[in-house]
PDB file of N, CA, C and O in Angstrom:
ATOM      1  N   UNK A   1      81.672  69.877 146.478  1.00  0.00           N
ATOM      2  CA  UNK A   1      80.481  70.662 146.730  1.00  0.00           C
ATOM      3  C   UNK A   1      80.164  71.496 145.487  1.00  0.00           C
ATOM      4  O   UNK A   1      80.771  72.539 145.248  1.00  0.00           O
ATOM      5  N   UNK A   2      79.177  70.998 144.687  1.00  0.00           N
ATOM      6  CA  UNK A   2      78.436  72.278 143.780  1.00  0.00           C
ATOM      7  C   UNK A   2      78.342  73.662 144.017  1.00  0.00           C
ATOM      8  O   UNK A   2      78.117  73.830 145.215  1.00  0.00           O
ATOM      9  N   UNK A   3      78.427  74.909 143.302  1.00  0.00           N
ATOM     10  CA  UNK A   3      78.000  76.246 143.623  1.00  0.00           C
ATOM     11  C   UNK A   3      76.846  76.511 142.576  1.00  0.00           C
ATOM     12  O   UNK A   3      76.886  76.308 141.363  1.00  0.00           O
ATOM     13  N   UNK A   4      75.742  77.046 143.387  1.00  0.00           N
ATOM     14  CA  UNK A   4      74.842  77.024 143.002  1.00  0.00           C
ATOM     15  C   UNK A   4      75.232  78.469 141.708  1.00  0.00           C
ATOM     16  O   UNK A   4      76.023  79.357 142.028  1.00  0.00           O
ATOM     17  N   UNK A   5      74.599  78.465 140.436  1.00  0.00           N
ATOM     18  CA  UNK A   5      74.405  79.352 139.746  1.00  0.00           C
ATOM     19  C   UNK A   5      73.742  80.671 139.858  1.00  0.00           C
ATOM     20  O   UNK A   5      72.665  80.779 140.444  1.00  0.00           O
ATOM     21  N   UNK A   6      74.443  81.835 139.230  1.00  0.00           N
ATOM     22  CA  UNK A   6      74.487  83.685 139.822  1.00  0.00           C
ATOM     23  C   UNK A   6      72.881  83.185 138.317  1.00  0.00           C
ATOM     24  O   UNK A   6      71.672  83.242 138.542  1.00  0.00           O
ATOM     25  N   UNK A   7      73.335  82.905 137.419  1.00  0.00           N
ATOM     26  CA  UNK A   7      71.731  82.492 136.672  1.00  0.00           C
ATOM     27  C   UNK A   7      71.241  81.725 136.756  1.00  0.00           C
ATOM     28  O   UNK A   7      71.752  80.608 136.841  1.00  0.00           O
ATOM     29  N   UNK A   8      69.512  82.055 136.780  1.00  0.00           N
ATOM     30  CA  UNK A   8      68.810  81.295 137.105  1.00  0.00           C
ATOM     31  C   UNK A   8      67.963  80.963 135.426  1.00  0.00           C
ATOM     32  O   UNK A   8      67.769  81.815 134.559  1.00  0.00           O
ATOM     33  N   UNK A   9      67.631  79.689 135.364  1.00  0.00           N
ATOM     34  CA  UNK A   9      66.407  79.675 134.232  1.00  0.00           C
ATOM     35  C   UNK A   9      65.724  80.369 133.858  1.00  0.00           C
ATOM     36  O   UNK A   9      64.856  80.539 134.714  1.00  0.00           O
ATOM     37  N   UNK A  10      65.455  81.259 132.555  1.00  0.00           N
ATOM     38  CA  UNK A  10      64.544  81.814 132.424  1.00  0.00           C
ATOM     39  C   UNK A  10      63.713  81.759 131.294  1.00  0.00           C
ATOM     40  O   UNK A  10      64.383  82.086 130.315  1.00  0.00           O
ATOM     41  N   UNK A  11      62.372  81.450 130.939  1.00  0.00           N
ATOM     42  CA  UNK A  11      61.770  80.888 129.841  1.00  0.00           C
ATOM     43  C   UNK A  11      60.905  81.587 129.285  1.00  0.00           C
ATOM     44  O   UNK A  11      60.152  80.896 128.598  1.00  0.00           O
ATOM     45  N   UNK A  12      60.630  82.863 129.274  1.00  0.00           N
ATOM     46  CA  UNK A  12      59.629  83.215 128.718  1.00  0.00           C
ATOM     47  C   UNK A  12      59.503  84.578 129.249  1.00  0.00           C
ATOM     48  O   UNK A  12      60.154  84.612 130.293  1.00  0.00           O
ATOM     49  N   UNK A  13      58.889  85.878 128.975  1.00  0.00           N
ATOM     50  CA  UNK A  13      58.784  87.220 129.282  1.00  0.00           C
ATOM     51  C   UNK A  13      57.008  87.257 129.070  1.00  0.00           C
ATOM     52  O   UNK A  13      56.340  86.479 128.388  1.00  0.00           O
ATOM     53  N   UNK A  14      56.694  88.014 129.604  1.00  0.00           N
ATOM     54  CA  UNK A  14      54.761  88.546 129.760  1.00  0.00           C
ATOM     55  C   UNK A  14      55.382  90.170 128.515  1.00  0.00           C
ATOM     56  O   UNK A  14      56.111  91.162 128.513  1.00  0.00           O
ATOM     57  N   UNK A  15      54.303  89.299 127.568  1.00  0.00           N
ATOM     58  CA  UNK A  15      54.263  91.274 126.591  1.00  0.00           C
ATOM     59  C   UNK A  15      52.791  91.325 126.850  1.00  0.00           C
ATOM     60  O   UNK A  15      51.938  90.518 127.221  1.00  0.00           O
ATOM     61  N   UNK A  16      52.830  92.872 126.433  1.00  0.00           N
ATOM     62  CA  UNK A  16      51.618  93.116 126.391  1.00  0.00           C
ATOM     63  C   UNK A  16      50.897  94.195 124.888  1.00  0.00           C
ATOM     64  O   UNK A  16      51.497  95.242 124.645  1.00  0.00           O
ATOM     65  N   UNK A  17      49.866  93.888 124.161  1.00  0.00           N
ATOM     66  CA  UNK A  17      49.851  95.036 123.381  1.00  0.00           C
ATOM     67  C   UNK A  17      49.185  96.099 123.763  1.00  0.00           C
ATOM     68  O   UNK A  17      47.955  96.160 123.757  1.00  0.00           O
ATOM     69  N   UNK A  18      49.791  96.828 124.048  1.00  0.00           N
ATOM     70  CA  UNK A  18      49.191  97.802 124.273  1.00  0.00           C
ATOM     71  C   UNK A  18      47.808  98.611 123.981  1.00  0.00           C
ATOM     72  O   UNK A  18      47.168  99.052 124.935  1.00  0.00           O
ATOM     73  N   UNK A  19      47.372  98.791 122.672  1.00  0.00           N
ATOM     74  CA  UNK A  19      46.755  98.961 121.691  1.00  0.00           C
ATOM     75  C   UNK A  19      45.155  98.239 122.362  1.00  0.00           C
ATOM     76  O   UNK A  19      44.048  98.776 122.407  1.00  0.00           O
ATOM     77  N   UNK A  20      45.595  96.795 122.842  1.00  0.00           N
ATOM     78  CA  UNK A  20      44.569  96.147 122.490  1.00  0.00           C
ATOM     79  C   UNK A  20      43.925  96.186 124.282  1.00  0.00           C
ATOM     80  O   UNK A  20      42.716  95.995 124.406  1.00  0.00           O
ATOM     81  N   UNK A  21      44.626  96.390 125.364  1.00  0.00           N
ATOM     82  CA  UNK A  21      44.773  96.338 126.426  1.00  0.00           C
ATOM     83  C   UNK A  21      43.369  97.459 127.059  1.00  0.00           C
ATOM     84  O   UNK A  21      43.727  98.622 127.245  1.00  0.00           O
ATOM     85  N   UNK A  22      42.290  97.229 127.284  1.00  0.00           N
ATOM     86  CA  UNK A  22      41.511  97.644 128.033  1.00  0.00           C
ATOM     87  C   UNK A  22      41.689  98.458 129.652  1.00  0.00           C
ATOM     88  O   UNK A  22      40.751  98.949 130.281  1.00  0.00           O
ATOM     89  N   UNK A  23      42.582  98.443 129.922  1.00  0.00           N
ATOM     90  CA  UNK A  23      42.907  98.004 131.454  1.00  0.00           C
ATOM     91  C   UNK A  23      42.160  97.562 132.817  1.00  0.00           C
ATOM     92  O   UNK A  23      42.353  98.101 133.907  1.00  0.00           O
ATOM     93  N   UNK A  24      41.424  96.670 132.613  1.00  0.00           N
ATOM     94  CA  UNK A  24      40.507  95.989 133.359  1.00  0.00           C
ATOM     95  C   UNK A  24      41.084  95.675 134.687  1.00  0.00           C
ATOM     96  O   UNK A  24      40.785  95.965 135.846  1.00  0.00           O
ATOM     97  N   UNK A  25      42.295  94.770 133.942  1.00  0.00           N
ATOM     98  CA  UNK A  25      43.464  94.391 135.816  1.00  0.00           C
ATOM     99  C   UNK A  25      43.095  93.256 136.030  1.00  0.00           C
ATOM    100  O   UNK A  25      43.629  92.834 137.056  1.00  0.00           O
ATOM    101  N   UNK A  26      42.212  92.296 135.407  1.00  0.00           N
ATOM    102  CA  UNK A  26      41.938  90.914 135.936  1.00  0.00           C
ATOM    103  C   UNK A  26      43.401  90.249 135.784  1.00  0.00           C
ATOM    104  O   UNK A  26      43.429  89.172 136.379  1.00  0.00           O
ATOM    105  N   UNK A  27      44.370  90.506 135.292  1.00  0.00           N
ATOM    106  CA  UNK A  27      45.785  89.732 134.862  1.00  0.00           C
ATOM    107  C   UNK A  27      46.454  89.693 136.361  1.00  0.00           C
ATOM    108  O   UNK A  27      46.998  88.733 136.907  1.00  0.00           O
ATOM    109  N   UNK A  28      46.211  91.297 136.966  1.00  0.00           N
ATOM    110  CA  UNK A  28      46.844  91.484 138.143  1.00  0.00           C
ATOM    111  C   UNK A  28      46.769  90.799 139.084  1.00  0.00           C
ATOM    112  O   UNK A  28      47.738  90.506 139.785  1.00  0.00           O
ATOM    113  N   UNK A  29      45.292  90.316 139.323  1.00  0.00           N
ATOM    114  CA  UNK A  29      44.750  89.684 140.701  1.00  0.00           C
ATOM    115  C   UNK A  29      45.290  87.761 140.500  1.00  0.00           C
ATOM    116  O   UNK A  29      45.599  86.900 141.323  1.00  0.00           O
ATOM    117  N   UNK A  30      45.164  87.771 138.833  1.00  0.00           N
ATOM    118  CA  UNK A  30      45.637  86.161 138.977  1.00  0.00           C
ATOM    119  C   UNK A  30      47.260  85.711 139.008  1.00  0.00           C
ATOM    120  O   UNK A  30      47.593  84.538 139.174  1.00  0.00           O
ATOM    121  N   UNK A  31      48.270  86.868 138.816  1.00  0.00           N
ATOM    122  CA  UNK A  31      49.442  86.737 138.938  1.00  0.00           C
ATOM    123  C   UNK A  31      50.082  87.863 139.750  1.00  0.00           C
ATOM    124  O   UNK A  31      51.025  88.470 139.243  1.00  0.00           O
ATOM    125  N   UNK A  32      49.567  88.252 141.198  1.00  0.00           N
ATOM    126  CA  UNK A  32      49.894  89.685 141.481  1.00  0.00           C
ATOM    127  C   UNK A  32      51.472  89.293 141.666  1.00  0.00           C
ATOM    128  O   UNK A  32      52.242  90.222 141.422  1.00  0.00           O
ATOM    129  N   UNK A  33      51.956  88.287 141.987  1.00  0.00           N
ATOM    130  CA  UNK A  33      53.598  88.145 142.254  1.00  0.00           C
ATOM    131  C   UNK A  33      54.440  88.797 141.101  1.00  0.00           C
ATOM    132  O   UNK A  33      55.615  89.121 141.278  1.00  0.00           O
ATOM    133  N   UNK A  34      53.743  88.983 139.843  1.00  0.00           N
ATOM    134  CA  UNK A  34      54.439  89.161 138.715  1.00  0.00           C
ATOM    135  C   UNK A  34      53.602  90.507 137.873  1.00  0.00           C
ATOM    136  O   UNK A  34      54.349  91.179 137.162  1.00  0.00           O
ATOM    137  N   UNK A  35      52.447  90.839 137.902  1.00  0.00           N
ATOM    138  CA  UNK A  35      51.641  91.745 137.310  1.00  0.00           C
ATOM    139  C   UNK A  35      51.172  92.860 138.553  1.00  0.00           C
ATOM    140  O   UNK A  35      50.611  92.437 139.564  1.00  0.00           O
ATOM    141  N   UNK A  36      51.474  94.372 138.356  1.00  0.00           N
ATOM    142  CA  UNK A  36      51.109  95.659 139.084  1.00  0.00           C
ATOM    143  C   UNK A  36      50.828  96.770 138.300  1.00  0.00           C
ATOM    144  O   UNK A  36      51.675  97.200 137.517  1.00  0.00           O
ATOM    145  N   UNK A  37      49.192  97.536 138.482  1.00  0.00           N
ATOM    146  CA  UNK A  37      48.773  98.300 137.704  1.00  0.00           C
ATOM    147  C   UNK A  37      49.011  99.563 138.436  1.00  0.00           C
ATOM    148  O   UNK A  37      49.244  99.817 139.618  1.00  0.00           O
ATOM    149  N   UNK A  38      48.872 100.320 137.298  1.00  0.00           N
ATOM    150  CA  UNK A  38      49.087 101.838 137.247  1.00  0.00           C
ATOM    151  C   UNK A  38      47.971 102.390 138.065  1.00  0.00           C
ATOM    152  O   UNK A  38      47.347 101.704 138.874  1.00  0.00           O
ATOM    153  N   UNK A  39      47.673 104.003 137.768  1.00  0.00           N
ATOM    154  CA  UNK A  39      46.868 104.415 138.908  1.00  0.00           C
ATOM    155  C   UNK A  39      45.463 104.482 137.670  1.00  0.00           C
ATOM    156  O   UNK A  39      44.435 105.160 137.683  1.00  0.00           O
ATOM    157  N   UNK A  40      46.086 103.250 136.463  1.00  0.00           N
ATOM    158  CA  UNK A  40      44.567 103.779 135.464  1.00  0.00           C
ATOM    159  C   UNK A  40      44.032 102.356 135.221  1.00  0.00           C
ATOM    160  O   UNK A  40      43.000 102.146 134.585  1.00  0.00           O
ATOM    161  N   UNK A  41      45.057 101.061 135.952  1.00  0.00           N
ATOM    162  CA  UNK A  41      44.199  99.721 135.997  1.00  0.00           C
ATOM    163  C   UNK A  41      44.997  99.245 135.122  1.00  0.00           C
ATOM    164  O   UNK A  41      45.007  98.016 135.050  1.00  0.00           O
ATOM    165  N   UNK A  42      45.633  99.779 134.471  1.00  0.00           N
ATOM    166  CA  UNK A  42      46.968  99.336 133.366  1.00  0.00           C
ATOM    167  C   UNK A  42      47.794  98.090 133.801  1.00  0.00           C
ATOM    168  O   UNK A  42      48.031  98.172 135.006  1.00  0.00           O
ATOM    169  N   UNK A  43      48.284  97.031 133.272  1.00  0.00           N
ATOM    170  CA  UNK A  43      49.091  96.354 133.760  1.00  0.00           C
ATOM    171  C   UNK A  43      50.916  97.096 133.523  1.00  0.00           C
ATOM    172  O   UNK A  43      51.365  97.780 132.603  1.00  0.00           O
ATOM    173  N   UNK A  44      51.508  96.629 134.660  1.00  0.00           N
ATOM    174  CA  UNK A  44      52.891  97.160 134.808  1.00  0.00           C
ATOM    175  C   UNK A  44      53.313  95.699 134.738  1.00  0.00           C
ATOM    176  O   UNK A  44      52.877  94.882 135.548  1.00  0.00           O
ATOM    177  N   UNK A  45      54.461  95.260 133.427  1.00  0.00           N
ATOM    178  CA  UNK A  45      54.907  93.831 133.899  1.00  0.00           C
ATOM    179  C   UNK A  45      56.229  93.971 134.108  1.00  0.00           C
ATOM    180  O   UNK A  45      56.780  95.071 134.133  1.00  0.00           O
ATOM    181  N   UNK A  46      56.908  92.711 134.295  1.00  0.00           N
ATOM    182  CA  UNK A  46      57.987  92.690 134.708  1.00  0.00           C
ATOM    183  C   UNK A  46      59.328  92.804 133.564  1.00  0.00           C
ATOM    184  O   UNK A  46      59.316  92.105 132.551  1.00  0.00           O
ATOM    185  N   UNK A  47      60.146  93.494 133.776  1.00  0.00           N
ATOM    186  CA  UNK A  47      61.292  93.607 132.170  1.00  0.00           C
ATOM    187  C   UNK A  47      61.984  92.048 132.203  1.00  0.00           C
ATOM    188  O   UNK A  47      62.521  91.503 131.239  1.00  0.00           O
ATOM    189  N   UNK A  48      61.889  91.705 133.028  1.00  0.00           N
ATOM    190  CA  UNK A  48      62.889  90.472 133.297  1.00  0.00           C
ATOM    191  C   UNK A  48      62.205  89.348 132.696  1.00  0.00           C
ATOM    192  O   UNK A  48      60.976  89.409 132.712  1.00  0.00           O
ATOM    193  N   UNK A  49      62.792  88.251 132.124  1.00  0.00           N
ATOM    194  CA  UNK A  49      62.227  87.054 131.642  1.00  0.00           C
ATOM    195  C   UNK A  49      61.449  86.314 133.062  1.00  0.00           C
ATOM    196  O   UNK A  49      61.947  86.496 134.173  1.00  0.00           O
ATOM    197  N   UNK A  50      60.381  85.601 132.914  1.00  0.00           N
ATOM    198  CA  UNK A  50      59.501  84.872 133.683  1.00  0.00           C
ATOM    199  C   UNK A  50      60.705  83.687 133.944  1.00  0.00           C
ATOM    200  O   UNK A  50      61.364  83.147 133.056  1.00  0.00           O
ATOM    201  N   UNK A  51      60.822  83.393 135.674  1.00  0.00           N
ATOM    202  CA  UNK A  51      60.954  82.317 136.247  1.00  0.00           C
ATOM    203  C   UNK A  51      60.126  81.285 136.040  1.00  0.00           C
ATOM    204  O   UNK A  51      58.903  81.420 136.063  1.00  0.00           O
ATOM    205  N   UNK A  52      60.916  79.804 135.748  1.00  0.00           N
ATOM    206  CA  UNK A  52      60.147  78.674 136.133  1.00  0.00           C
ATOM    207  C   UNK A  52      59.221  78.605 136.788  1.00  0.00           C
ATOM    208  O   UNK A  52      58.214  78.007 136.411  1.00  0.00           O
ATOM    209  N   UNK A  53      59.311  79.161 137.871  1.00  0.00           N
ATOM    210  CA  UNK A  53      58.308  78.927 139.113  1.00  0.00           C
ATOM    211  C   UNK A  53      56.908  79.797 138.948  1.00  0.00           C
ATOM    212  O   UNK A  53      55.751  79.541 139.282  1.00  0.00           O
ATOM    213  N   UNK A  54      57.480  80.877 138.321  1.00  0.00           N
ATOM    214  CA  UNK A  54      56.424  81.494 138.183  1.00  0.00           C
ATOM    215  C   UNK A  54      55.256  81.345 136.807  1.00  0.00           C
ATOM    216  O   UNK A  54      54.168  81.914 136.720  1.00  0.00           O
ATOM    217  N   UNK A  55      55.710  80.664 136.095  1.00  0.00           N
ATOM    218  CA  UNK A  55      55.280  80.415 134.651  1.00  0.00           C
ATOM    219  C   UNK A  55      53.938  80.537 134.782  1.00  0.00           C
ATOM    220  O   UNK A  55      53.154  81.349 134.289  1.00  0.00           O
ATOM    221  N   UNK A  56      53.712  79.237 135.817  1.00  0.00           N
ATOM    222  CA  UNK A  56      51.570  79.349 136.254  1.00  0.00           C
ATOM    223  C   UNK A  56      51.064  80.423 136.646  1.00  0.00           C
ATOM    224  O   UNK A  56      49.857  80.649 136.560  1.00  0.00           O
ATOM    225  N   UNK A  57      51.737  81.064 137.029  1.00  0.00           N
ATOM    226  CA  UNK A  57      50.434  82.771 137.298  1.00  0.00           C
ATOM    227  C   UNK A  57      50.901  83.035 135.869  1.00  0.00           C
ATOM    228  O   UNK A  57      49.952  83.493 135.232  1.00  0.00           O
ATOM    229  N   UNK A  58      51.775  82.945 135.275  1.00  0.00           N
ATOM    230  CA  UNK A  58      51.838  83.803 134.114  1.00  0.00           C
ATOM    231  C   UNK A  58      51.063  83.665 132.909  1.00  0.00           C
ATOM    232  O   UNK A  58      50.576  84.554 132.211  1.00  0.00           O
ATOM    233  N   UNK A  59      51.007  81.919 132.716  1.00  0.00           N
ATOM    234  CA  UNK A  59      49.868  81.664 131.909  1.00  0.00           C
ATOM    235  C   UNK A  59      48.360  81.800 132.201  1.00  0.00           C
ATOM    236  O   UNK A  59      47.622  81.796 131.216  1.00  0.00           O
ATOM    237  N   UNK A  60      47.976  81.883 133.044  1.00  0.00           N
ATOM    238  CA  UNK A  60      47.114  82.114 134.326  1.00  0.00           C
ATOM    239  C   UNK A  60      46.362  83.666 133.216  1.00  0.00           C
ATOM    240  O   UNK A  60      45.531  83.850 132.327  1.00  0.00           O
ATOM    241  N   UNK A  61      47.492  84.552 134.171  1.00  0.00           N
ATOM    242  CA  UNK A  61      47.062  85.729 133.850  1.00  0.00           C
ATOM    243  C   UNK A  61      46.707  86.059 132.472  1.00  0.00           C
ATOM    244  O   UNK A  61      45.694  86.720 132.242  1.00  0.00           O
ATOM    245  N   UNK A  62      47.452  85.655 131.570  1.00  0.00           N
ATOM    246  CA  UNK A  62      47.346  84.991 130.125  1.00  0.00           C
ATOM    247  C   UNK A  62      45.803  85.235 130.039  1.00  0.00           C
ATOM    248  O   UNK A  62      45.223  86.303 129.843  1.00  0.00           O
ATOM    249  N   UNK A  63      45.312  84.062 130.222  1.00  0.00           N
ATOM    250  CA  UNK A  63      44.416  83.268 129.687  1.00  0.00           C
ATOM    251  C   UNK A  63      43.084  83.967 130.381  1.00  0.00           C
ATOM    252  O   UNK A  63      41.977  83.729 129.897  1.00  0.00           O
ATOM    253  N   UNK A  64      43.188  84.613 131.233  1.00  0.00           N
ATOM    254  CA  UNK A  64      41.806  85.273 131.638  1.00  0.00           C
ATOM    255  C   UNK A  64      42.003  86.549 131.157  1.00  0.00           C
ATOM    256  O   UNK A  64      40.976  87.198 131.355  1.00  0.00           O
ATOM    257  N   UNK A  65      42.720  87.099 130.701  1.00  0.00           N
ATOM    258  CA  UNK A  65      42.788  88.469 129.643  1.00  0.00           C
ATOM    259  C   UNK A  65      41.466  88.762 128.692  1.00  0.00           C
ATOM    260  O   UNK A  65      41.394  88.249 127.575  1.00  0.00           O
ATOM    261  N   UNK A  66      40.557  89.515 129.147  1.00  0.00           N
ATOM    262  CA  UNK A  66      38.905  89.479 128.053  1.00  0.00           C
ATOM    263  C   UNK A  66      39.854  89.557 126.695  1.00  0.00           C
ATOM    264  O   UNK A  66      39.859  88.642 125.872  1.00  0.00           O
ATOM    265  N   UNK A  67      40.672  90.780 126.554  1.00  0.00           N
ATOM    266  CA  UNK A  67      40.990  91.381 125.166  1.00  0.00           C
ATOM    267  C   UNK A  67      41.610  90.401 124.680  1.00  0.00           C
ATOM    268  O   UNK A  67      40.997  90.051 123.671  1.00  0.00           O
ATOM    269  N   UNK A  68      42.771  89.569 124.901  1.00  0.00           N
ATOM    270  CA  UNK A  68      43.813  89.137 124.979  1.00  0.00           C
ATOM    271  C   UNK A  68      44.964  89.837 124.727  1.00  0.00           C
ATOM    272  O   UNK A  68      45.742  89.370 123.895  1.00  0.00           O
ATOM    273  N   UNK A  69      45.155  90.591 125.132  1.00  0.00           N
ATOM    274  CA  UNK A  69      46.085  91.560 125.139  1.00  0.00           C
ATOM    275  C   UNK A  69      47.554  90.934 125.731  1.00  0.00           C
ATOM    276  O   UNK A  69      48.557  91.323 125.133  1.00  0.00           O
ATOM    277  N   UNK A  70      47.685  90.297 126.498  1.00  0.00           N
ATOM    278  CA  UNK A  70      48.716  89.554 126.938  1.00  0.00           C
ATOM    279  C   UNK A  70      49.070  88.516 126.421  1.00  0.00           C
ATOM    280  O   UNK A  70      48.242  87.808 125.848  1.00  0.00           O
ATOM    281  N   UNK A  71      50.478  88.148 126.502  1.00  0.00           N
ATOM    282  CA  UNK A  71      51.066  86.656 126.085  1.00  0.00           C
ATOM    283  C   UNK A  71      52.305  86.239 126.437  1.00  0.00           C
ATOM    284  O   UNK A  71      52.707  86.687 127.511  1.00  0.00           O
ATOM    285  N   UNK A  72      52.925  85.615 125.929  1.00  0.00           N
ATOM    286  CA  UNK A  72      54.023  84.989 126.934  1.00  0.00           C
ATOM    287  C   UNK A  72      54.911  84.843 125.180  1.00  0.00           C
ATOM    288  O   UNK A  72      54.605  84.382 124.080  1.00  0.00           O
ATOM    289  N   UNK A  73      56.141  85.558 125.803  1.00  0.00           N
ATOM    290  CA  UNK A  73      57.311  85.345 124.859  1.00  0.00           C
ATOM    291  C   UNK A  73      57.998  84.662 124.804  1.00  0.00           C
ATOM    292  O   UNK A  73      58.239  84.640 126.011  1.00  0.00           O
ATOM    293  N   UNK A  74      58.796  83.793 124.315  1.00  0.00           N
ATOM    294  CA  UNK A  74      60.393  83.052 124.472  1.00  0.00           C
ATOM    295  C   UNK A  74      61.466  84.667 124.155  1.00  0.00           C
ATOM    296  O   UNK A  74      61.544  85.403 123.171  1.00  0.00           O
ATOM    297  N   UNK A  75      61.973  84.685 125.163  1.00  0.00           N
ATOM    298  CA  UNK A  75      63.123  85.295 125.572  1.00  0.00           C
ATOM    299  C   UNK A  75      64.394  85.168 124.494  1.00  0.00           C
ATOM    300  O   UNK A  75      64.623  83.994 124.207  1.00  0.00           O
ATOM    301  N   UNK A  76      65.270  86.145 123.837  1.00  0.00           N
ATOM    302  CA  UNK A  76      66.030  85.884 123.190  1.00  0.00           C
ATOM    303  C   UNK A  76      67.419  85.017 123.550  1.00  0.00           C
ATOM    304  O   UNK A  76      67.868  85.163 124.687  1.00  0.00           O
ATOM    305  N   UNK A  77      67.880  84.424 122.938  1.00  0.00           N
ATOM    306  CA  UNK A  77      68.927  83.340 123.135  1.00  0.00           C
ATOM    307  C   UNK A  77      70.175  84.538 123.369  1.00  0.00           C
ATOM    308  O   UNK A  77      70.363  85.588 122.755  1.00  0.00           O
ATOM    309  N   UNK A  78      70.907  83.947 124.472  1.00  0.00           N
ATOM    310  CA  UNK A  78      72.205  84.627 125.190  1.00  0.00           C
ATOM    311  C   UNK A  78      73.280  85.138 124.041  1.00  0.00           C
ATOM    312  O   UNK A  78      74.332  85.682 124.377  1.00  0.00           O
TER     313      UNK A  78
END
């Protein structure tokens, strides 16, 4: 019998620049599983590297960003 792994895959982290970040919140509504704004519309992301599963809201949220203020990292090697 296999035991399933305490780690899971992880491929990628959501940054954000700050700087460039409007806080509009359209990121929020297309990935709310993974993106939660402040009380100023700000995105709050997650510290943890992006799950597999979740990758599609993440590029998602990505890509409808007006500013582009968001993007998707590769995660540093263990």
């Amino acid at each position: 019998m296999a035991t399933k792994s305490k780690h899971r895959k992880r491929i990628a982290r959501l940054r954000i620049n700050p700087i460039e970040c409007d806080g509009i919140g359209m990121c929020s509504h297309v990935a709310p599983d993974l993106i939660t704004v402040d009380r100023w519309g700000f995105p709050v992301l997650p510290s943890d590297p992006i799950e597999p599963g979740d990758l599609r809201q993440a590029r998602a949220a990505v890509a409808v960003c007006p500013r582009r203020a968001l993007f998707l990292d590769s995660p540093q090697p263990d």
